[in-house]
N, CA, C and O atoms as a CHARMM CRD file, in Angstrom:
* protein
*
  280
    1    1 UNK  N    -22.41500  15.70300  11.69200 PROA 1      0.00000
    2    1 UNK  CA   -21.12100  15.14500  12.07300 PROA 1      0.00000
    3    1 UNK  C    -20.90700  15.33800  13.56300 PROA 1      0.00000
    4    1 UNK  O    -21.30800  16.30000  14.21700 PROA 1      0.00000
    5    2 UNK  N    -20.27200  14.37000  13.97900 PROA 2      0.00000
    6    2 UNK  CA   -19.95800  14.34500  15.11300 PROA 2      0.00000
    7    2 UNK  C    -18.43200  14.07500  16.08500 PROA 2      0.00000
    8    2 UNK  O    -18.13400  12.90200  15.86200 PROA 2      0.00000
    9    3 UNK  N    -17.50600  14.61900  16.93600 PROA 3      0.00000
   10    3 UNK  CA   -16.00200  14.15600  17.10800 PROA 3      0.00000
   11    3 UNK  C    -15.70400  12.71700  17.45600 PROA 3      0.00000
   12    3 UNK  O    -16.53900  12.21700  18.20900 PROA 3      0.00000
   13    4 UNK  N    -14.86700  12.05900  17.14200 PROA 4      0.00000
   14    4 UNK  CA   -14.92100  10.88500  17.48800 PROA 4      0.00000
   15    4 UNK  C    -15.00900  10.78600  19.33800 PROA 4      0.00000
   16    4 UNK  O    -15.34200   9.66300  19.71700 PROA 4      0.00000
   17    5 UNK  N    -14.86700  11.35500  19.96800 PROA 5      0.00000
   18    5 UNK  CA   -15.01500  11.67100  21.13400 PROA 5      0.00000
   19    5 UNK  C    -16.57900  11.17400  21.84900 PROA 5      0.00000
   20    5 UNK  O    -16.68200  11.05000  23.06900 PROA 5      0.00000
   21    6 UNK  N    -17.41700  10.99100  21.17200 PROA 6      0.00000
   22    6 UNK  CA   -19.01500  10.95800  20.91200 PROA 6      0.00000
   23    6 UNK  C    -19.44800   9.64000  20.84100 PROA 6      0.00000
   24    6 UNK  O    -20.46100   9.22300  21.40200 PROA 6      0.00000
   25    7 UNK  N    -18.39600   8.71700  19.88900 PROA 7      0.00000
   26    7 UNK  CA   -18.84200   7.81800  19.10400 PROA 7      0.00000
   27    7 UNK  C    -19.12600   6.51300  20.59900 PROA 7      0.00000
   28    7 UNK  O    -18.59500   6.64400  21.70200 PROA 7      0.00000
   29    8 UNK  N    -19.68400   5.82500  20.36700 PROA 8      0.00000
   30    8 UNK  CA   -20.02300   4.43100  21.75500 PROA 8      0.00000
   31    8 UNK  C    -19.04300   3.58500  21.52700 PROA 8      0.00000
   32    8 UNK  O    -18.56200   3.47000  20.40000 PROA 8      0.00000
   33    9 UNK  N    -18.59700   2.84500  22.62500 PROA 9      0.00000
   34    9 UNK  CA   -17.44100   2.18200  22.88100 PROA 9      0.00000
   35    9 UNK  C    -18.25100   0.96000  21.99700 PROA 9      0.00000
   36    9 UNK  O    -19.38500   0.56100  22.26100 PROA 9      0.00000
   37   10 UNK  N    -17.38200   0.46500  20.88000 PROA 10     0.00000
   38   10 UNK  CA   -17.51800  -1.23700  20.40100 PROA 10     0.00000
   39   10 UNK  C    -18.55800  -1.04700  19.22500 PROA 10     0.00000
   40   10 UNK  O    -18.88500  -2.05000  18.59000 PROA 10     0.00000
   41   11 UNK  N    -19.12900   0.26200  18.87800 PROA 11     0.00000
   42   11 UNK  CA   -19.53800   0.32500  17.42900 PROA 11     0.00000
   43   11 UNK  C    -19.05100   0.72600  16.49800 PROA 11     0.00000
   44   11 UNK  O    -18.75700   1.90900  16.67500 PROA 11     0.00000
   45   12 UNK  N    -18.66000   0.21600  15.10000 PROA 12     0.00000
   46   12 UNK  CA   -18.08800   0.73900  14.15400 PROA 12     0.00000
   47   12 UNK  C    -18.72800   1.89700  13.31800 PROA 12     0.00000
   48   12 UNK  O    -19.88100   2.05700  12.91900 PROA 12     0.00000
   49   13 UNK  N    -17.40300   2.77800  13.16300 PROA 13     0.00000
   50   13 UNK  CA   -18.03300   4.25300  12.68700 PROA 13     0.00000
   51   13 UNK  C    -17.34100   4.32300  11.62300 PROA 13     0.00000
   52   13 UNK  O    -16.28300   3.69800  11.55100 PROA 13     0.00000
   53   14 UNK  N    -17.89000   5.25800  10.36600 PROA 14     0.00000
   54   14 UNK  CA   -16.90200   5.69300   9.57400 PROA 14     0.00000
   55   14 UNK  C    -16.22000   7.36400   9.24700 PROA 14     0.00000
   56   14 UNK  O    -17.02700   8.29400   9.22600 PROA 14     0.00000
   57   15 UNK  N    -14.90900   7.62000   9.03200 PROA 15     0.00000
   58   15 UNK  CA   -14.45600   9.04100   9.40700 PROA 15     0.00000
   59   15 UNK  C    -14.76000   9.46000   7.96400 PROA 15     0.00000
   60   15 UNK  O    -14.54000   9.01100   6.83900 PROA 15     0.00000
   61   16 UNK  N    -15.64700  11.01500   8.75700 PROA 16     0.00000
   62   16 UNK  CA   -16.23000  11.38200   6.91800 PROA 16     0.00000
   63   16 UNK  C    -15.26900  12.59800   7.19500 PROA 16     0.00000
   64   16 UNK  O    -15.28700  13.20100   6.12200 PROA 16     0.00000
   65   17 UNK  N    -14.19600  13.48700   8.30400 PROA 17     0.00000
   66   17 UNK  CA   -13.51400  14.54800   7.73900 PROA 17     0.00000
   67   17 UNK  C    -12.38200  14.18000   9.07600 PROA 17     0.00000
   68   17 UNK  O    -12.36400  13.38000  10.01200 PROA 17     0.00000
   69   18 UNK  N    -11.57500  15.16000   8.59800 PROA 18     0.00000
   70   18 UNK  CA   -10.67900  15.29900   9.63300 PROA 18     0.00000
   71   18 UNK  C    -10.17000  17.32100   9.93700 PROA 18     0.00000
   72   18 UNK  O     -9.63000  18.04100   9.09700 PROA 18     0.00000
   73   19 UNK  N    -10.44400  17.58700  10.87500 PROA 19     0.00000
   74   19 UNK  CA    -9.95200  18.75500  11.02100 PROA 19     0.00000
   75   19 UNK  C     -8.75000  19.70300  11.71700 PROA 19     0.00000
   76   19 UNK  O     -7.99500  19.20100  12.54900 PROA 19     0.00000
   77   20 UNK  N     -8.68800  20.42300  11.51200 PROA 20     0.00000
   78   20 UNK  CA    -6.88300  20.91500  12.01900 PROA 20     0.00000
   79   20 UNK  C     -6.18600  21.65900  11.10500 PROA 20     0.00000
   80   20 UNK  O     -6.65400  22.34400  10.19600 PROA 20     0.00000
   81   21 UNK  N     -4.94300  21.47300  11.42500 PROA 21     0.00000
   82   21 UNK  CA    -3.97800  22.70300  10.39100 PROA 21     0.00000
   83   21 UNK  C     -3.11600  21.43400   9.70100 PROA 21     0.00000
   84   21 UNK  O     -3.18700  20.34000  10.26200 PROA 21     0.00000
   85   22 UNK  N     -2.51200  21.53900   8.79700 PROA 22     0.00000
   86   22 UNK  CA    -2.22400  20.71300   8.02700 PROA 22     0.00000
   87   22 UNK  C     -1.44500  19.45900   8.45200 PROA 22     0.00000
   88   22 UNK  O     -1.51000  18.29300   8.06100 PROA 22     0.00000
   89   23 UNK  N     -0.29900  20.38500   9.85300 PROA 23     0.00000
   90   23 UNK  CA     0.65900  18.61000   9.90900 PROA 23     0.00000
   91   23 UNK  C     -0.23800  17.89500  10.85200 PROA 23     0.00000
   92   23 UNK  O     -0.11900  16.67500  10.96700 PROA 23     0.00000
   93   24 UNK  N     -1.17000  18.58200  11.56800 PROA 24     0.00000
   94   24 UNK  CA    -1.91800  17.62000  12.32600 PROA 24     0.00000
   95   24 UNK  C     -2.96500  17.14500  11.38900 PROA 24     0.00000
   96   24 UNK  O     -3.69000  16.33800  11.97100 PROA 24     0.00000
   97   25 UNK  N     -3.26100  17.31000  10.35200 PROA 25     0.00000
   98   25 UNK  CA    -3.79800  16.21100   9.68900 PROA 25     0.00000
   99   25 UNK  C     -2.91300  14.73200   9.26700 PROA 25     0.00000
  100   25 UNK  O     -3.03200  13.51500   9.41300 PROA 25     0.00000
  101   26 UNK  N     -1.98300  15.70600   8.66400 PROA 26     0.00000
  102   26 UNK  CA    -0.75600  14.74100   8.50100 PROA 26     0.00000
  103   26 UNK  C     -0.15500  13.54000   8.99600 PROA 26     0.00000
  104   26 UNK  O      0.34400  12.54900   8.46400 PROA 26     0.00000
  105   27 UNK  N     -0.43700  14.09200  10.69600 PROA 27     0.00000
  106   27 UNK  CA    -0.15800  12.89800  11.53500 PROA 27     0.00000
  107   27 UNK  C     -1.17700  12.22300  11.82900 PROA 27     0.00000
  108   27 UNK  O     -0.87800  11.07700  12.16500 PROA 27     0.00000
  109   28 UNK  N     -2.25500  12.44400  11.84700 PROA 28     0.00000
  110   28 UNK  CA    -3.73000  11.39300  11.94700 PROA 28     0.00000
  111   28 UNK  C     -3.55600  10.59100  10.60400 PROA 28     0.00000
  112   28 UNK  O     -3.44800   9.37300  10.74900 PROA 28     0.00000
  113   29 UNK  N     -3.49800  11.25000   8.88100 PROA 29     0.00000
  114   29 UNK  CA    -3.31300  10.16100   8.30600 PROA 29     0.00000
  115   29 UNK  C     -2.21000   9.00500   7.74900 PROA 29     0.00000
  116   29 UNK  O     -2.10100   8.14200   6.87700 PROA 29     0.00000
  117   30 UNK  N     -1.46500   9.61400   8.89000 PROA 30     0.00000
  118   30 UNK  CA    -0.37200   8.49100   8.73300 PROA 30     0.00000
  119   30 UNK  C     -0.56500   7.11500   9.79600 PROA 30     0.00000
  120   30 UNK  O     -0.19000   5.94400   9.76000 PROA 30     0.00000
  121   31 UNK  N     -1.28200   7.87000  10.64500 PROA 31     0.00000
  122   31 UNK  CA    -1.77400   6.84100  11.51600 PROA 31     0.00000
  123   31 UNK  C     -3.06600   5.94700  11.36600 PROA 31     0.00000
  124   31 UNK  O     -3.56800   5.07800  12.07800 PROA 31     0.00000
  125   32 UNK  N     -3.45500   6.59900   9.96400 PROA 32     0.00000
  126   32 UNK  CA    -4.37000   5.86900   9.54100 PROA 32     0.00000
  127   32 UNK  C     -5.70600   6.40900   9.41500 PROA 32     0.00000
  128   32 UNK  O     -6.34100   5.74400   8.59600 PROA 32     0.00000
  129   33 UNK  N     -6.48400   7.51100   9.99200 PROA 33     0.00000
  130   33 UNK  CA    -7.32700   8.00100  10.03500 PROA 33     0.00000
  131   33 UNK  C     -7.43600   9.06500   8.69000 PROA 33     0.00000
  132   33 UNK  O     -6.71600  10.04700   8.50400 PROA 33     0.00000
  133   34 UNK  N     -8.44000   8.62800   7.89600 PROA 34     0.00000
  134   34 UNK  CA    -8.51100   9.14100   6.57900 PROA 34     0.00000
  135   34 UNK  C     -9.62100   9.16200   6.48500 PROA 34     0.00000
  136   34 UNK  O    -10.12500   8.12200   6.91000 PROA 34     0.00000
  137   35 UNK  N    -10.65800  10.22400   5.93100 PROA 35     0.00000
  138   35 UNK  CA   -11.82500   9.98300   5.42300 PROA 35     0.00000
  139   35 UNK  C    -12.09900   8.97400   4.45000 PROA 35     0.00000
  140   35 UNK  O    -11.54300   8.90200   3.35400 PROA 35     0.00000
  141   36 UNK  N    -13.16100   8.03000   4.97800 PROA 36     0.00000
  142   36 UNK  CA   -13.85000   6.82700   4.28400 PROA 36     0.00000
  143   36 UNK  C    -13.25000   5.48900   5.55700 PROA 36     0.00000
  144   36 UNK  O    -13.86700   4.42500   5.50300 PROA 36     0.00000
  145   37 UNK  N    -12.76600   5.53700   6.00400 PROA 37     0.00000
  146   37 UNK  CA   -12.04100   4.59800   6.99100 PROA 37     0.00000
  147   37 UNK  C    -12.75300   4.04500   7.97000 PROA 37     0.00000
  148   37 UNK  O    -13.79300   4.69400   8.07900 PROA 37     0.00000
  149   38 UNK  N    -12.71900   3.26200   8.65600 PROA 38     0.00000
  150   38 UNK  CA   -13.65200   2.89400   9.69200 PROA 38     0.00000
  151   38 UNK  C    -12.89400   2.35200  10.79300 PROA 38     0.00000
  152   38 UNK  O    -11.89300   1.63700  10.75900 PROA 38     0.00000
  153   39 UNK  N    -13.50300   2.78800  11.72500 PROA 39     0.00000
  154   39 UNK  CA   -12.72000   2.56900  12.83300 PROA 39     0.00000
  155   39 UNK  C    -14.06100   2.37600  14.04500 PROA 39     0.00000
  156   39 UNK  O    -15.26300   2.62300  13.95100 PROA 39     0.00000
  157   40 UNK  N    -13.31400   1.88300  15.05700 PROA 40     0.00000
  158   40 UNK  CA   -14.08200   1.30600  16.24600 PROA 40     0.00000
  159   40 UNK  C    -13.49600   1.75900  17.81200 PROA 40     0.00000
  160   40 UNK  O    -12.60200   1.12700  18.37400 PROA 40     0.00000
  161   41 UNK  N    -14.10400   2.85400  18.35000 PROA 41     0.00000
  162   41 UNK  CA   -13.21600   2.57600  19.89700 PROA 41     0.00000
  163   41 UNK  C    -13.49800   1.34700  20.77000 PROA 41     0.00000
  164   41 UNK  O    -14.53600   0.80400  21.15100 PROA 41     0.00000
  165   42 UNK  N    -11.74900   1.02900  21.00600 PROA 42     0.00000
  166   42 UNK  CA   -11.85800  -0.03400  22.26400 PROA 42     0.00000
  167   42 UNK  C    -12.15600   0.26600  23.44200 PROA 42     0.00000
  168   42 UNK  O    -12.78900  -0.48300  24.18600 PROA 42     0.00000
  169   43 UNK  N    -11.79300   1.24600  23.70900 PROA 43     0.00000
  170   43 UNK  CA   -12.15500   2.04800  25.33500 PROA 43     0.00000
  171   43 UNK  C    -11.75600   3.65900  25.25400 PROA 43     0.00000
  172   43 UNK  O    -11.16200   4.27800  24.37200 PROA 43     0.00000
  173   44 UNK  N    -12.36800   4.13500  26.63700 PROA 44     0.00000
  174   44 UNK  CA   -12.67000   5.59500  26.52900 PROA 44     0.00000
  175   44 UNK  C    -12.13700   5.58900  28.03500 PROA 44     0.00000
  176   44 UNK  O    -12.38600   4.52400  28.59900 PROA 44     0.00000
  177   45 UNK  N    -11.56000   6.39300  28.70700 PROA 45     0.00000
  178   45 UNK  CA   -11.52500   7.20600  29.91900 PROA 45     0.00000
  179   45 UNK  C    -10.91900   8.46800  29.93500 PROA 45     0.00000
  180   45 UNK  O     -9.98300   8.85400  29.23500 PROA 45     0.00000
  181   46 UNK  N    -11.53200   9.06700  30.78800 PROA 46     0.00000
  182   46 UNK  CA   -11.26100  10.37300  30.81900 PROA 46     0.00000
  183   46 UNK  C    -11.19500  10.96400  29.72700 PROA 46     0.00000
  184   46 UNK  O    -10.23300  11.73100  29.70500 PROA 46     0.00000
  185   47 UNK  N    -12.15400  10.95100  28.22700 PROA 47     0.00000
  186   47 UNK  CA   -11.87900  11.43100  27.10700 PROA 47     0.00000
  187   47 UNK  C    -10.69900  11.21000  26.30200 PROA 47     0.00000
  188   47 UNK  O    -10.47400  12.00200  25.38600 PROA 47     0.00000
  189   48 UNK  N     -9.88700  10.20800  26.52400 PROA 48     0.00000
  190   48 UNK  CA    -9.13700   9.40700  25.98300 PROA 48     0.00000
  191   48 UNK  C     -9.09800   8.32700  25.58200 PROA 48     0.00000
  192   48 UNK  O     -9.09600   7.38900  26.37800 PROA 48     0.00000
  193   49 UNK  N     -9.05000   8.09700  24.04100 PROA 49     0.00000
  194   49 UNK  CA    -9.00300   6.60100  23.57900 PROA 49     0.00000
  195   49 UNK  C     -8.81800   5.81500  22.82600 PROA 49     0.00000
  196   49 UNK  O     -8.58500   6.04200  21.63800 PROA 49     0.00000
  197   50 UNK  N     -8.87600   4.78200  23.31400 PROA 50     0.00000
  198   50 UNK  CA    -8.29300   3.52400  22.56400 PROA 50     0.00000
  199   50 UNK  C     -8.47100   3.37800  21.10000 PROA 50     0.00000
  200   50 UNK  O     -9.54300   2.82000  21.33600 PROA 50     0.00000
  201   51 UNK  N     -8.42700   3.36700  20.11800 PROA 51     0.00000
  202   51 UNK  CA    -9.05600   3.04000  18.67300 PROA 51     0.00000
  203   51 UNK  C     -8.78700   1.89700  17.87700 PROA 51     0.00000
  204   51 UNK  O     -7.67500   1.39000  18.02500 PROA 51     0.00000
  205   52 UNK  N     -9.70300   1.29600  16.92500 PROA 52     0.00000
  206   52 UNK  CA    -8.94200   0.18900  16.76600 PROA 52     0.00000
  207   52 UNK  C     -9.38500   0.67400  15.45200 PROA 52     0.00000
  208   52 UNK  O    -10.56200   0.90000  15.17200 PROA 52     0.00000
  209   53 UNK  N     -7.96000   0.88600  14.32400 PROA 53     0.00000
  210   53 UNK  CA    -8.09400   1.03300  13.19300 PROA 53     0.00000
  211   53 UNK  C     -7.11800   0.52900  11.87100 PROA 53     0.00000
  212   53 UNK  O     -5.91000   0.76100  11.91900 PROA 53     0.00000
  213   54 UNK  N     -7.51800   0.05900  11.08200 PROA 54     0.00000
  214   54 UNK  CA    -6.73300  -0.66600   9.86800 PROA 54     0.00000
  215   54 UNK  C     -6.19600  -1.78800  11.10700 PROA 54     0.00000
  216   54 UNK  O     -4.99200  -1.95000  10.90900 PROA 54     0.00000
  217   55 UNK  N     -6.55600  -2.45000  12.06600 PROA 55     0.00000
  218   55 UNK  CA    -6.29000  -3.86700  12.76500 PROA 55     0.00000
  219   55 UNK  C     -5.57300  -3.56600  13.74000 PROA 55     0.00000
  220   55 UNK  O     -5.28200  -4.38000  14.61700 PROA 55     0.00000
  221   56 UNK  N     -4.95900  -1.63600  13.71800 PROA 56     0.00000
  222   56 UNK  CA    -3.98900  -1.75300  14.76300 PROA 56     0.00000
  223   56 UNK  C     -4.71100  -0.67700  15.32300 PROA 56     0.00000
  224   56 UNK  O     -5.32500   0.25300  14.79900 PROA 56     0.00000
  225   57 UNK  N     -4.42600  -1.13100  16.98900 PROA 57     0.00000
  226   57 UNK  CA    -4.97900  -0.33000  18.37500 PROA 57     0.00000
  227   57 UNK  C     -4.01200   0.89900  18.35700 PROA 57     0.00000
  228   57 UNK  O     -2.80900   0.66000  18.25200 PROA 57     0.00000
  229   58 UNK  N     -4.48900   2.35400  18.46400 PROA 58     0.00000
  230   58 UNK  CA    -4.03000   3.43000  18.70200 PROA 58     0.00000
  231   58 UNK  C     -4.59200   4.03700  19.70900 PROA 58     0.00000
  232   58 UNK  O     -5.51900   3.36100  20.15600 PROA 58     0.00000
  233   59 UNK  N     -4.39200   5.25800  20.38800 PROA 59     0.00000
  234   59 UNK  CA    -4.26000   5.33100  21.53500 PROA 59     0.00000
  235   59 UNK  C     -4.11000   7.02100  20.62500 PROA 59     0.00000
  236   59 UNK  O     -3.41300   7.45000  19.70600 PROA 59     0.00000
  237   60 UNK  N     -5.37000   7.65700  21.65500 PROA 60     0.00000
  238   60 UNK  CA    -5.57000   9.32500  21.42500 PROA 60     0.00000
  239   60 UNK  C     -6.12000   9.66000  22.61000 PROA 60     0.00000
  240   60 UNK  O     -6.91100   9.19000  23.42700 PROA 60     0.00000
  241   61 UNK  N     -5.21700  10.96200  22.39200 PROA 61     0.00000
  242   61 UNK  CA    -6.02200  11.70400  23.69900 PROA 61     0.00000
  243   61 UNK  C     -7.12900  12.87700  23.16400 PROA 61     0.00000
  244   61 UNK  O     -7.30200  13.03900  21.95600 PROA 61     0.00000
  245   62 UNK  N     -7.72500  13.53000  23.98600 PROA 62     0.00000
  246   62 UNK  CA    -9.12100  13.84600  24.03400 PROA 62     0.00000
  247   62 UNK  C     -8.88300  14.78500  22.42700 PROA 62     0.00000
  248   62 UNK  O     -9.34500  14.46800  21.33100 PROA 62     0.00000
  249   63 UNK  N     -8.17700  15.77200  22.69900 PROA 63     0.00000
  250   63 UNK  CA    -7.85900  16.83100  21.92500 PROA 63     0.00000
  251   63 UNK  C     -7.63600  16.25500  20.23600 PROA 63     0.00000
  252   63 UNK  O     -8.02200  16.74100  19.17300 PROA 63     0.00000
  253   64 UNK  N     -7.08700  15.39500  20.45000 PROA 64     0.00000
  254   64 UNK  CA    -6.69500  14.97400  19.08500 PROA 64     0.00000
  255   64 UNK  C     -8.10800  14.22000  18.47100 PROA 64     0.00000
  256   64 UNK  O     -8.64900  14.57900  17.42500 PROA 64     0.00000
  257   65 UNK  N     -8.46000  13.40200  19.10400 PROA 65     0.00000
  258   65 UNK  CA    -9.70900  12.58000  19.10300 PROA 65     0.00000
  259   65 UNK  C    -10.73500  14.04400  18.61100 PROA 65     0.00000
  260   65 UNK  O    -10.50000  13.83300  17.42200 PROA 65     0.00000
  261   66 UNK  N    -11.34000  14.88200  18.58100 PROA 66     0.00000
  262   66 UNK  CA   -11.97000  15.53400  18.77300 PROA 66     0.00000
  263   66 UNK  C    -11.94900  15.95300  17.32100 PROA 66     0.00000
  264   66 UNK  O    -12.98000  16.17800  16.68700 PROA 66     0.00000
  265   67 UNK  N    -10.76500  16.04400  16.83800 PROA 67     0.00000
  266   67 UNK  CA   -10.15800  16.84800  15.11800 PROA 67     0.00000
  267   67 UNK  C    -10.73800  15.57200  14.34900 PROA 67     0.00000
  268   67 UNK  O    -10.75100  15.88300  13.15800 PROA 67     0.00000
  269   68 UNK  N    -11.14400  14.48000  14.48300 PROA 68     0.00000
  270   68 UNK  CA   -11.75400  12.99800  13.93000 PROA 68     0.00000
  271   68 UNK  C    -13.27000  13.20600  14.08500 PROA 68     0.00000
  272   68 UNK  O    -14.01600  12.87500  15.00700 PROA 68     0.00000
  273   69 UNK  N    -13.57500  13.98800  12.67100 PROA 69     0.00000
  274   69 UNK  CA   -15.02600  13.88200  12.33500 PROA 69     0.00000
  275   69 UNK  C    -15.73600  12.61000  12.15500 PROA 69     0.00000
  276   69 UNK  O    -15.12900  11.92700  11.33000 PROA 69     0.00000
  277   70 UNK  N    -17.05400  11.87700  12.72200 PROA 70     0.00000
  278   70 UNK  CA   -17.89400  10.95100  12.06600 PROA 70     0.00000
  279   70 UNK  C    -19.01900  11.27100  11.85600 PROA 70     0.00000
  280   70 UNK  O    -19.78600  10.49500  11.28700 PROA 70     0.00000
C-alpha cells in the first residue's frame, strides 16, 4: 500500500484503507473516500491535491491525502 500522495497525476487508483482516528475517517467518507472506491488525481502541487472522485473534484491537502491508502 501506498498514500494517495504517491499515486501519478491522471491514473485511476483504487482506495483499499483509510487511516486516522475515527472523525477523520468520518470526514474522508463523507467526502467520499471509502475503501473499494476509485479515484483519480487531477493535479498535485506542493503535496496538495486535486481529486476527482464519485464525479466530484475535491481538493486535499498533503496531510489528509496521506491517511488515503492505495
Amino acid at each position: 500500500m501506498m498514500p494517495l500522495t504517491f499515486a501519478p497525476v491522471g491514473t485511476p487508483a483504487v482506495i483499499r484503507k483509510i487511516i486516522g482516528k475515527d472523525d477523520v475517517r468520518q470526514h474522508l467518507a463523507e467526502l467520499g473516500f471509502v475503501a473499494g472506491q476509485e479515484v483519480t488525481v487531477v493535479s498535485s502541487l506542493n503535496g496538495n491535491l486535486i481529486i476527482n472522485v464519485k464525479g466530484s473534484r475535491i481538493a486535499l491537502d498533503q496531510k489528509m491525502a496521506q491517511r488515503v491508502m492505495l
